[in-house]
N, C-alpha and C positions, 0 to 999 in steps of 0.2 A: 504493500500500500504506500502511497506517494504521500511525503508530509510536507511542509513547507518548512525553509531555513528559519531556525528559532533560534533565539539564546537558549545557550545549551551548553553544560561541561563536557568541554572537549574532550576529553580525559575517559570521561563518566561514557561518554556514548560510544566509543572503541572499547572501551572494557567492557559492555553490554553485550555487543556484538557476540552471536554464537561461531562456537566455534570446533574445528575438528582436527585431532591430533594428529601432527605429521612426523614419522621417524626422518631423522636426518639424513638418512643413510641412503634412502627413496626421494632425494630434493636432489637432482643433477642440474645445472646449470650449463650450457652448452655454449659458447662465444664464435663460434662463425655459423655461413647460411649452409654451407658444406654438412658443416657437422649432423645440423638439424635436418637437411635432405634424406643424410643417409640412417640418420635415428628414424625417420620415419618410415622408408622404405622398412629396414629393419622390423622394426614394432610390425607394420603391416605384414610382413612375412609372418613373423613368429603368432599371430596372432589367432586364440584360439577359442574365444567367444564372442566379441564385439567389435566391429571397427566402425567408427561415428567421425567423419571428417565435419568441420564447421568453419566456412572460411564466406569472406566474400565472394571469393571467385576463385572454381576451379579452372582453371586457362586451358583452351586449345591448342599450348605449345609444346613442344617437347618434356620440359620437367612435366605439364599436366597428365600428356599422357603414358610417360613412366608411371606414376603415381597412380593413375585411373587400371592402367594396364594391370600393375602391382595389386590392386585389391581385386579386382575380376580374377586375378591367378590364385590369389589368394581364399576367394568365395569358391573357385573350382576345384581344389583342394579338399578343402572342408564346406560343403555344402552347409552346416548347420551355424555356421556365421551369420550372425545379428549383423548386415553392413547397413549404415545409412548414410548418405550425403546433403550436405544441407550446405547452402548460396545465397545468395541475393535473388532474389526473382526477375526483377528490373535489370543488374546488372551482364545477366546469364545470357540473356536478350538481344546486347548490344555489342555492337565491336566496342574498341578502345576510344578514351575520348580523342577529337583528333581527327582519330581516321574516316578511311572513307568505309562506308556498310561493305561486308563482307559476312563470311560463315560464322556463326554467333558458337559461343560455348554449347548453347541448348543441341546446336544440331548436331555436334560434336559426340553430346552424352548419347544422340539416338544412335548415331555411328556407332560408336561401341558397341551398344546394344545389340546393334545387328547383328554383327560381327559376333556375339557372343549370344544367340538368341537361346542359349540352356541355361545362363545363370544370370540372376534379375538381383542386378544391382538400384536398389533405388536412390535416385536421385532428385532433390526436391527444392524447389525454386519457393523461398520465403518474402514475400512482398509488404515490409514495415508501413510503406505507405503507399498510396496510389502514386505516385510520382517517384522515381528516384531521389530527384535532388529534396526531397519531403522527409528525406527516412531510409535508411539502407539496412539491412543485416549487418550488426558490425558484431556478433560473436564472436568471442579468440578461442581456440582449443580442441583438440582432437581428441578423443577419448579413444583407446585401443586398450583392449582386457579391460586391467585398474589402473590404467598408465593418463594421465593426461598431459600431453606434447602441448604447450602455448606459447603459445605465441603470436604475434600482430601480424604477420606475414599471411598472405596469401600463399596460391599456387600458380608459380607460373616460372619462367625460366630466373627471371630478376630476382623475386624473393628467394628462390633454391640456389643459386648460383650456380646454375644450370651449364651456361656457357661463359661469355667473359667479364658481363657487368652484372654485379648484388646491389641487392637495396636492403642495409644492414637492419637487424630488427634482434627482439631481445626471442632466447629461446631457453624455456623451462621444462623440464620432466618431471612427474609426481607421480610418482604411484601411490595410491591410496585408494582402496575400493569405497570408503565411506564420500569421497570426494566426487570419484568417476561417477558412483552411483546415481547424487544427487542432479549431475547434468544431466546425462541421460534420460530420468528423468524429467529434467524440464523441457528436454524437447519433445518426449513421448508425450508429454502432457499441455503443453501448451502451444506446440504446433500440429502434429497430427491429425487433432480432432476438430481444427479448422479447416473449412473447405479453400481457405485464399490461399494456402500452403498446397503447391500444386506437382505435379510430377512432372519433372524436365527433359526424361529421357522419354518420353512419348512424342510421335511423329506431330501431334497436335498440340497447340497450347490457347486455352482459354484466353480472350484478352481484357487489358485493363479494367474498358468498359463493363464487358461479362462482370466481373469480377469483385465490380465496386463497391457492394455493398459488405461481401464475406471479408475484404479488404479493411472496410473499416472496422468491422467487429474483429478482428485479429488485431488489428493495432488499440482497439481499448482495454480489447483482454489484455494484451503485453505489458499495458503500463501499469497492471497490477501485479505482474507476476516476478515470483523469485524462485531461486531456489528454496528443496523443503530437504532439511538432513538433521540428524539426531546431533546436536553441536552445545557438550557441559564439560569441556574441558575448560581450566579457569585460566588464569592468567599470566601463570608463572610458565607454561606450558608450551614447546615450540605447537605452532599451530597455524590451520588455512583456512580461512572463510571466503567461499565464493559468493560472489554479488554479481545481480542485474540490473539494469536499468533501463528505462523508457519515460522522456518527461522530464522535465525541469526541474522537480524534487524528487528525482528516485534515489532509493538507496546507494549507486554506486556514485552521484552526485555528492548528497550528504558524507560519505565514507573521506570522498577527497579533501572535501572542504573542511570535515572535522581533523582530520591526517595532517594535512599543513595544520589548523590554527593550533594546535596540541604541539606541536615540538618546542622542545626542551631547549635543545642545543642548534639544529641547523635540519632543513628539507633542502633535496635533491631532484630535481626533477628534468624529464624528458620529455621533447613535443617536437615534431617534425614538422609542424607549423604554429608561429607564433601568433596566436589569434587568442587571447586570454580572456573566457569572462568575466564579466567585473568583478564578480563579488571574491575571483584567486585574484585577481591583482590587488584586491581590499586585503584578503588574506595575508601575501607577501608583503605587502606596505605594512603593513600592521606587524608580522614576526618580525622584519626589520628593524622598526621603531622601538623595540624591545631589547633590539642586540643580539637577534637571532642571525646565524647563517642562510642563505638563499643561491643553490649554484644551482641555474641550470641552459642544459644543455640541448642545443639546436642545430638544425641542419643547416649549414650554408643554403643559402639562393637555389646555389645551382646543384645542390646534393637532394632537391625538391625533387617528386617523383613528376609536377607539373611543371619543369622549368624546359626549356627550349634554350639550347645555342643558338648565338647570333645568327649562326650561316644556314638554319632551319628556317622554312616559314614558319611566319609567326601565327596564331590564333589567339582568341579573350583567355584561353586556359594557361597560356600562358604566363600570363599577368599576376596569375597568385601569389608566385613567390615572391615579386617584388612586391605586392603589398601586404606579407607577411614581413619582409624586411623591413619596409617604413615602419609596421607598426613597432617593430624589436628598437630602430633606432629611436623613435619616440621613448618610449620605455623605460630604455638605457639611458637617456637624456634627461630625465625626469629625474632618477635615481642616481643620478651621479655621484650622488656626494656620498649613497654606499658602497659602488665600485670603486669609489679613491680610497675609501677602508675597507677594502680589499672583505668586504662583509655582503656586497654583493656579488657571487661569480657566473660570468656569463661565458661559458663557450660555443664557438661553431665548429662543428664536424662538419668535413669535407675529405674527400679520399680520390683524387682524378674523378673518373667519370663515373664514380659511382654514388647511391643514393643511400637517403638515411630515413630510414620509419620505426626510430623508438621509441617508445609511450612508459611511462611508469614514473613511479614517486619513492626513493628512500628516506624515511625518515628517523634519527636520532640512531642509528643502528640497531634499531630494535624493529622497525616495521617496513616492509617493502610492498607495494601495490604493483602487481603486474596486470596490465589491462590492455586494451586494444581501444582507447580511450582519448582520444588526440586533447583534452583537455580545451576545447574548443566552441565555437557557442554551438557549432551543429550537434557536436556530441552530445553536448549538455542538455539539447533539446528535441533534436529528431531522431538521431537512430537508436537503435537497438544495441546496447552495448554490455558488456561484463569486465569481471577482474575477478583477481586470486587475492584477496590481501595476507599477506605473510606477517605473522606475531612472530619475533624470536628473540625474549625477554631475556636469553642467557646467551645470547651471541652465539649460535653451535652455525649458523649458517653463515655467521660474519665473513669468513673468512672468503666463501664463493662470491656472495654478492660484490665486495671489494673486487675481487679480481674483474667480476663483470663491469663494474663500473671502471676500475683503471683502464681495460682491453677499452671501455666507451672511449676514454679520455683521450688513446693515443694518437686516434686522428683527427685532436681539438685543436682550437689556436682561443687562445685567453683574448676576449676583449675588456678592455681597461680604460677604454675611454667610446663615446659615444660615436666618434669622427674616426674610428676605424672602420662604422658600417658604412659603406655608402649610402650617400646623399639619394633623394630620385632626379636632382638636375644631371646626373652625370648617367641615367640610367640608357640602356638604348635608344632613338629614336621612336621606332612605331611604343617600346614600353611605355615612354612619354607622354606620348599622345592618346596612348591608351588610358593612362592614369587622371588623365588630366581629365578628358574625356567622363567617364566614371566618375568624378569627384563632382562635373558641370550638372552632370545628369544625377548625384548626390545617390549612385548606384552601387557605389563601393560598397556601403556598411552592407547593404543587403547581402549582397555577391557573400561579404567574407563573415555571413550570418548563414549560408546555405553552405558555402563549399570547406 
């Protein structure tokens, strides 16, 4: 159930939170998109009751159809595998933004099918809202046996590092069957039994229209729903509680907002695009003022998975990055006087020509939030999103998370002053004009209130 932002002890509302005991020993943390490729393959091979992939999008590219190939060999093997796949409905649909219409993921999944017309993999197109840009499936995490693989990444060649460019993202392993359990069921339960949740690998697909009204009854249902698991482990105790969210005060909302205002000592955080709702930027202003720590960590411009080089034609998708940039250099401008005491730390990652999609929050070494969550006003308010929040009150997971976050660090460059971002008068040409344009037309906030 959705409640609205209150005063509230910070403190008091994360130690409420249920929760489920995690052995250390079952907490892998994995640092490249390699690793994570072949952990997955893996898991899906050995796999010997469930396999539940939940991504936005399974790709029509090579890493997809390793991967798609991989659980059909896998369901042909062991016929009595529980396999399900879950996407985005909307996105499944469409080529890439950009390009020009071509064969959609959907016809992709019926291929397969063909191709394999004894083993019935199902695959199921979930539509958050009537519209894409309204709402998208942003679920993180694959559930195979009791293992949950999460991660922010999709599937396609970029996020697996498939061939020569990655778009780097964070990647967790859990085993826990009290954990796996609880998702499973919430998609058993809270997609299935809706008819907007439709099957993708069928030669036919209902469209929008059809569709509009099972559409909106899934999306009211979602914005009440969570996960439901047996969670009385107290406090002292390493431990995982998964959250969902849908709406402007859902739980995985509250969770962040309570995360930041609660630290102690210093919040760490990642977003692949700087677009901050008010009420984190109140939060960080506020730890600030206190003499809290605040580092976080951003993608370069062009480390954006919507940036375009100069010598590419240009389109409006373009433009994101550089008005994710203004926004960070306003920001940083603002706050100056905590990055000259070195009390506010701002990095950009950038790595050649590859890209950056990390999402999460560390806080005081005792709490880490892995989510798929870009901290952003669409997150905050259209799509469908989750996390894992990590309690580890006696440090036994310090030691990985550090590492993950160092491996973050090493393709950072420390800004220290505001006038190392670039200005937008020096930005490209058509950017220029694009920005300027957008600002006449006062189309900006919308834009970077949707994308």
């Amino acid at each position: 159930m959705q409640i609205p932002f209150i005063k509230y002890n910070h403190q008091k509302y994360l130690d409420e939170l249920a929760k489920i005991e995690q052995s250390a020993d079952d907490y892998q943390v994995l640092y490249t998109p390699k690793e994570y490729r072949l952990a997955l393959l893996q898991s899906i091979k050995n796999a010997t009751q469930r396999i539940y992939i939940i991504a936005l999008y399974l790709e029509r590219d090579e890493a997809g159809k390793e991967i798609l190939q991989a659980i059909y060999d896998a369901k042909t093997s062991k016929p009595n595998l529980d396999v399900k796949i879950f996407v985005d409905w909307h996105r499944a649909q469409r080529g890439r933004m950009g390009e020009e219409k071509q064969q959609t993921n959907a016809d992709f999944y019926h291929q397969m099918k063909l191709t394999h017309p004894e083993v019935d993999i199902q695959i199921y197109g979930v539509p958050v809202n009537r519209r894409e840009v309204l709402g998208v499936l942003h679920l993180k995490g694959s559930i195979i046996d009791d293992t949950l693989l999460y991660s922010g990444a999709s599937i396609n060649n970029v996020y697996l590092h498939k061939l020569d460019k990655y778009r780097y993202d964070r990647y967790h392993l859990i085993t826990n069957k009290t954990l796996a359990d609880s998702m499973v069921s919430y998609i058993d339960d809270n997609f299935l039994p809706f008819d907007g949740v439709q099957r993708l690998d069928q030669p036919e697909h209902k469209t929008r229209k059809q569709l509009k009204l099972e559409i909106k009854a899934l999306r009211q249902h979602l914005t009440q729903a969570n996960y439901q698991f047996d969670g009385n482990i107290d406090n002292n105790t390493l431990s995982v509680t998964p959250i969902a969210g849908l709406g402007k005060g859902n739980p995985l909302n509250q969770v962040i907002h309570h995360l930041i205002s609660q630290a102690k000592e210093k919040v760490i955080f990642c977003t692949p695009y700087f677009n901050l709702p008010p009420i984190i930027i109140k939060d960080i202003i506020r730890q600030l003022r206190k003499g809290k720590k605040i580092e976080i960590i951003i993608g370069d411009k062009t480390a954006n998975d919507f940036y375009i080089p100069e010598d590419e034609p240009f389109n409006i998708i373009g433009g994101l990055p550089y008005l994710y940039e203004i926004n960070l250099r306003k920001f940083v401008e603002r706050l100056q006087e905590f990055v000259d005491k070195e009390q506010l730390i701002i990095r950009l990652w950038k790595d050649e020509e590859h890209s950056y999609h990390l999402k999460g929050i560390w806080v005081d070494d005792n709490w880490v939030l892995n989510t798929g969550n870009n901290i952003n006003p669409r997150a905050w308010r259209l799509d469908l999103e989750n996390g894992i929040l990590v309690h580890d009150p006696n440090g036994i997971l310090r030691e990985k998370f550090t590492e993950e976050l160092n491996t973050i660090r090493q393709k950072t460059q420390l800004i220290n002053h505001f006038q190392l971002i670039q200005a937008s008068q020096f930005y490209p040409k058509q950017v220029h004009k694009l920005i300027n344009r957008l600002r006449r037309i006062k189309i900006d906030k919308i834009i970077k209130r949707l994308l």
